[in-house]
C-alpha positions as CSV (number, residue, x, y, z in Angstrom):
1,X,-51.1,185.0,-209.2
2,X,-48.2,182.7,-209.4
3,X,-46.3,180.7,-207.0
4,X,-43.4,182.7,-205.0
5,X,-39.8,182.0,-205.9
6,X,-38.9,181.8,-202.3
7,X,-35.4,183.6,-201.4
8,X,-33.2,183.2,-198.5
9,X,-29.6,184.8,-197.7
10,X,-26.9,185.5,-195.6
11,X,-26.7,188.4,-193.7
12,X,-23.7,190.0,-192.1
13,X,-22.0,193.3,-192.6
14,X,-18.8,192.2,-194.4
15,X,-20.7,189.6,-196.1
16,X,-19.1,188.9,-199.7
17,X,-16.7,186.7,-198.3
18,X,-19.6,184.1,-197.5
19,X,-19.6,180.6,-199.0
20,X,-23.4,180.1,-197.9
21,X,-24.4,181.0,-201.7
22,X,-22.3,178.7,-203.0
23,X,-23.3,175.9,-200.5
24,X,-26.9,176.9,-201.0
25,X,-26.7,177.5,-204.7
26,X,-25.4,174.1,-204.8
27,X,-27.9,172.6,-203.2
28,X,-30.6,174.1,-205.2
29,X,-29.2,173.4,-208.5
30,X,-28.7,169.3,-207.6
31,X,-32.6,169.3,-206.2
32,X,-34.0,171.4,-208.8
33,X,-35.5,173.8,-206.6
34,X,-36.6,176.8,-207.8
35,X,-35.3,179.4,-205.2
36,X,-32.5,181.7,-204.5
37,X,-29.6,182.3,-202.3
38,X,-27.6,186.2,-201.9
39,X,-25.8,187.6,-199.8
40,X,-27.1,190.4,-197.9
41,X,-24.7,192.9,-196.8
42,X,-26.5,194.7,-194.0
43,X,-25.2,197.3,-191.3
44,X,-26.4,197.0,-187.6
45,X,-28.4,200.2,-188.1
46,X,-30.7,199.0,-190.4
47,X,-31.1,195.3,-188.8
48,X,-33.8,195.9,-187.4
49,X,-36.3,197.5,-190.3
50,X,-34.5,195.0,-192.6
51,X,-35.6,192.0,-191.1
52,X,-39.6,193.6,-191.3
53,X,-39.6,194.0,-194.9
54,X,-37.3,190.7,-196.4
55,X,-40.6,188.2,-195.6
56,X,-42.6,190.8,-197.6
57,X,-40.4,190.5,-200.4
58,X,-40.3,186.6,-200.5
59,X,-37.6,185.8,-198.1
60,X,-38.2,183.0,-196.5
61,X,-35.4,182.7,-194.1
62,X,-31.8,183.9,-194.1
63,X,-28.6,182.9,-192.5
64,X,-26.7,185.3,-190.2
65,X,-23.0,185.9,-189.5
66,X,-21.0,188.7,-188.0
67,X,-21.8,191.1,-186.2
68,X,-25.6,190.2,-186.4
69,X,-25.8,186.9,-184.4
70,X,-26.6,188.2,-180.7
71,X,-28.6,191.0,-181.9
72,X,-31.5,189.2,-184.1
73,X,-32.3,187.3,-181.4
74,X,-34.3,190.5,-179.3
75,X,-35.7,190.8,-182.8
76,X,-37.0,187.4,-183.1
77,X,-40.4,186.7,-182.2
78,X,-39.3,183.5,-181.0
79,X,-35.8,181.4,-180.0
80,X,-35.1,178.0,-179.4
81,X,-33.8,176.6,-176.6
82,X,-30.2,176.0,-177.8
83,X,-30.1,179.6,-179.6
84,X,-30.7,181.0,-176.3
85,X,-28.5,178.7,-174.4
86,X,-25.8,179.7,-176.7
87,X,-26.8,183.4,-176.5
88,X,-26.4,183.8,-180.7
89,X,-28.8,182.5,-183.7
90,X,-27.3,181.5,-187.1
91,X,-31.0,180.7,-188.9
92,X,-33.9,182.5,-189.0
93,X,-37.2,181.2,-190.2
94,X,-39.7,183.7,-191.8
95,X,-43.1,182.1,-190.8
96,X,-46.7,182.7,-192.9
97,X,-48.3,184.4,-190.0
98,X,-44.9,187.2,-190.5
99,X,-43.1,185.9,-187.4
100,X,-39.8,185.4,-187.2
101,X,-37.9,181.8,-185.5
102,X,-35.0,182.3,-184.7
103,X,-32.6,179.0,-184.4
104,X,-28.8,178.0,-183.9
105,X,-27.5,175.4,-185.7
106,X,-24.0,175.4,-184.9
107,X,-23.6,173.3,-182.2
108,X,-25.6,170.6,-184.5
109,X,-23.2,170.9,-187.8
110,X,-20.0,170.5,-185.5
111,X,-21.8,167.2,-183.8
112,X,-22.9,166.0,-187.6
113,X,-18.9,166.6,-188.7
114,X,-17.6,164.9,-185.9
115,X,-20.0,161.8,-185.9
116,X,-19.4,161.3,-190.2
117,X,-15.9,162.0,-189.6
118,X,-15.0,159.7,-186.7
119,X,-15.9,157.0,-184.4
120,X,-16.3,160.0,-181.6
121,X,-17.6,158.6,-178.4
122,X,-18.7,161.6,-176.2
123,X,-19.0,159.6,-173.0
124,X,-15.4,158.0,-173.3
125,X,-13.7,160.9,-171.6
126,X,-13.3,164.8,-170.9
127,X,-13.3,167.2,-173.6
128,X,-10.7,169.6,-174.0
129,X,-12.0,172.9,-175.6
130,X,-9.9,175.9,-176.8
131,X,-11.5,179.4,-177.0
132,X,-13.8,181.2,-175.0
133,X,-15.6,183.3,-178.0
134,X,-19.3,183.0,-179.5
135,X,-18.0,179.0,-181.5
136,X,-17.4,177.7,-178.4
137,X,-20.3,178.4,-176.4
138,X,-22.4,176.5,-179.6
139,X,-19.5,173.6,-178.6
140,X,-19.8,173.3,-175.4
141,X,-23.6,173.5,-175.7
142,X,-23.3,170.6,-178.1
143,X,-21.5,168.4,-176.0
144,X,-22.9,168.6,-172.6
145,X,-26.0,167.9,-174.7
146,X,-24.4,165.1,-176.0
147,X,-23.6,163.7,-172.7
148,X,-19.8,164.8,-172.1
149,X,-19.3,164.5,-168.9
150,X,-16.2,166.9,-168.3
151,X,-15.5,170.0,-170.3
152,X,-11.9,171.9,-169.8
153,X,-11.9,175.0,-170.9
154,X,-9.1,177.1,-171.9
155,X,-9.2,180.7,-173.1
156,X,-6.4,183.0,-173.1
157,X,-8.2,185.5,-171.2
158,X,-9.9,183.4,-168.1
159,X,-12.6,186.1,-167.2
160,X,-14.2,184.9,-170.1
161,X,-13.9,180.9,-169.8
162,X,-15.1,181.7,-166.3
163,X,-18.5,183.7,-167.9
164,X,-18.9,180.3,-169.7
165,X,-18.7,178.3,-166.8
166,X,-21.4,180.3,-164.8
167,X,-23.6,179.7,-167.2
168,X,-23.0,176.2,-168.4
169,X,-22.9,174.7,-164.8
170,X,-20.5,172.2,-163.1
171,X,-19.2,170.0,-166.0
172,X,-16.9,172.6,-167.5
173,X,-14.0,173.2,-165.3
174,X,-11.5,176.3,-166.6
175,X,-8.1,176.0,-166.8
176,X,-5.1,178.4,-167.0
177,X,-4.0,178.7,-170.8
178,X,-0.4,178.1,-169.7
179,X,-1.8,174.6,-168.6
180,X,-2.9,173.5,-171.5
181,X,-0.6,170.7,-172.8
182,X,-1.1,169.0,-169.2
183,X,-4.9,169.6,-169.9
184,X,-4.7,167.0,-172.3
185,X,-4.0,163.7,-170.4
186,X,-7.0,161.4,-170.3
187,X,-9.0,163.6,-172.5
188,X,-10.6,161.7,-175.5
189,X,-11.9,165.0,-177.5
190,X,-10.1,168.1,-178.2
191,X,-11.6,171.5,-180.1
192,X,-9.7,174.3,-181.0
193,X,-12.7,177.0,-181.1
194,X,-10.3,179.6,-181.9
195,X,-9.1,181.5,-185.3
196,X,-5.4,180.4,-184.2
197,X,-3.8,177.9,-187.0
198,X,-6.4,180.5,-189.7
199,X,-4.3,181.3,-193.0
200,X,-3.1,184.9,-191.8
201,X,-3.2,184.2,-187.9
202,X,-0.2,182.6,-185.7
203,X,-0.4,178.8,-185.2
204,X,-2.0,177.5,-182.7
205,X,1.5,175.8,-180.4
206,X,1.0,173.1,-178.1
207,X,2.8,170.1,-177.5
208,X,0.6,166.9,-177.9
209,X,3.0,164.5,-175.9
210,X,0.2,163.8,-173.1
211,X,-2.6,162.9,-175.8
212,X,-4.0,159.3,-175.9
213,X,-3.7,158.1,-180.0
214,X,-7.6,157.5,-179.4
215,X,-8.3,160.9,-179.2
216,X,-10.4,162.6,-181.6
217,X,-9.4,165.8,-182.4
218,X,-10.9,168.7,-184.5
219,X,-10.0,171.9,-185.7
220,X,-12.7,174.7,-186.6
221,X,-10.4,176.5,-188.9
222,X,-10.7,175.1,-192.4
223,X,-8.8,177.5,-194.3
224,X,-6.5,175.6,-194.4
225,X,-8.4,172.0,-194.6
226,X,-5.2,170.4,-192.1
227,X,-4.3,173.0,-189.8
228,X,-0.9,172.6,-187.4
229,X,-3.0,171.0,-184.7
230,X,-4.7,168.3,-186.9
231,X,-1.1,167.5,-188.6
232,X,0.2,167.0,-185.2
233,X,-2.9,165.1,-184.0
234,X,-2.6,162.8,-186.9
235,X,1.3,162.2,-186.8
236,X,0.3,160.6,-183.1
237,X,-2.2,158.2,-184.5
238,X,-5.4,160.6,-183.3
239,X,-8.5,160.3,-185.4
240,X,-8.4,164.3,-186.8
241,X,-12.1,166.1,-188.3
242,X,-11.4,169.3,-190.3
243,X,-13.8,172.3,-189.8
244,X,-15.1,172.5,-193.4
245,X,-18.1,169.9,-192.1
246,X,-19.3,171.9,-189.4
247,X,-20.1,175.0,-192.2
248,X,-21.6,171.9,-194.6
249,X,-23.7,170.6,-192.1
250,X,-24.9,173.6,-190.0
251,X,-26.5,174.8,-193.4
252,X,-28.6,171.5,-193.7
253,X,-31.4,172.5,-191.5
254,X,-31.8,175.9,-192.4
255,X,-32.4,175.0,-196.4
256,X,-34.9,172.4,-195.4
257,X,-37.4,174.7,-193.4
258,X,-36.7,177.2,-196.5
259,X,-37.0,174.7,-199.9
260,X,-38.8,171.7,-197.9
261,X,-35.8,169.4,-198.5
262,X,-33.5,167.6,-196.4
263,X,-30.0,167.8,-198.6
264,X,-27.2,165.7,-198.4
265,X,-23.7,166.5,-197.4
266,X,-21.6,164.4,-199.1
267,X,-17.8,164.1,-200.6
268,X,-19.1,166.1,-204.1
269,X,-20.7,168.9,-201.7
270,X,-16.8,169.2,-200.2
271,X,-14.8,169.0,-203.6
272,X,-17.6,172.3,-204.7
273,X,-16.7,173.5,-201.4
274,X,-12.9,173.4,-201.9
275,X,-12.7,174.3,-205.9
276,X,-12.1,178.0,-206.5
């Protein structure tokens, strides 16, 4: 018998809008790895049997998007810490023994982004978070982790920044949407966790008058690469990170527990990225 091509993949149900091949596909070609990377269109009703028969046909892990993220992880066989924190899982490991990790690795690739990015400082001041959705509860994960020690959270429906805050504890305080530009004094990181500012959504208006120009500020929108808020942000001197990093480095643990190598995420990785 021969060695096993390993596979891996992104599952979600639409999936062929996914760059993960490309970023994956990238990285197997520059390493020389002999594996592969698909996408995996798969509907919630067949989840379940799906994920029983990928490891016996050589997948060794897959990626997982939309709709799929809360529900793999009652079909895991066992969740990390931070997937279950954050209620979702983005990787999941196919193990020898045929159980299934799995992992979320959001909250790491936006930290990775904002650390290459920036000289972010997590314990120079309160973050300011936008959005209430699945994003931001890998964010705020992230940075209480990190050691922020006030989070204010701002969703346009406040039953939902509240949920957050009950589970999250004391260090995230929820504020009224309409508050938001005041929300911004004193703060020394800002996120915009929601699709606002996204090619085909409304902009995300604010006035930045109250942010300090040492601010770091980032956007998880990257289509486009400079959305409204980052323009604005870097018009007033504010150090601005784009959100195509937190995709590029989220993906970097995932392909080495697949192909057993750490890859890099570098300026040539972004420039594949961007070209059509």
């Amino acid at each position: 018998m021969g060695t096993k091509i390993p596979l891996a993949g992104v599952i979600g149900a639409p999936i062929s809008h996914s760059k993960s091949p490309k970023l994956h596909g990238y990285w197997l070609n520059k390493y020389g790895i002999d594996g592969h990377y698909v996408h995996l269109h798969i509907e919630q009703s067949d989840l379940k049997d799906a994920l029983a028969h990928m490891p016996k046909m050589g997948f060794v892990g897959a990626n997982v998007t939309i709709p799929h993220k809360e529900a793999v992880l009652e079909l895991a066989d066992e969740v990390s810490d931070r997937a279950a924190m954050i209620g979702a899982a983005n990787t999941l490991s196919f193990r020898p023994d045929g159980t299934i990790h799995a992992d979320n690795t959001d909250g790491y690739g936006f930290i990775e982004n904002l650390k290459a990015h920036s000289n972010w400082d997590p314990k120079a001041g309160a973050a300011v978070v936008l959005g209430a959705g699945g994003a931001a509860r890998a964010v705020v994960y992230s940075l209480l982790e990190e050691g922020v020690r006030e989070i204010r959270l701002l969703n346009r429906t406040r039953e939902r920044a509240q949920a957050l805050q009950s589970e999250f504890g004391a260090r995230i305080i929820v504020e009224d949407w309409e508050r938001v530009d005041l929300c911004l004094e004193g703060a020394r990181t800002i996120v915009n966790t929601t699709s606002l500012g996204m090619v085909g959504n409304h902009d995300l208006t604010l006035s930045l008058d109250l942010l300090d120009a040492d601010a770091v500020v980032t956007d998880l929108v990257y289509t486009p690469l400079e959305t409204s808020l980052l323009r604005q942000a870097k018009a007033r001197g504010c150090q601005t990170v784009d959100g195509l990093g937190m995709l590029l480095y989220q993906a970097a643990p995932g392909f080495e527990r697949w192909f057993k190598h750490m890859p890099e995420v570098d300026e040539a990785l972004r420039q594949h990225m961007l070209s059509s």
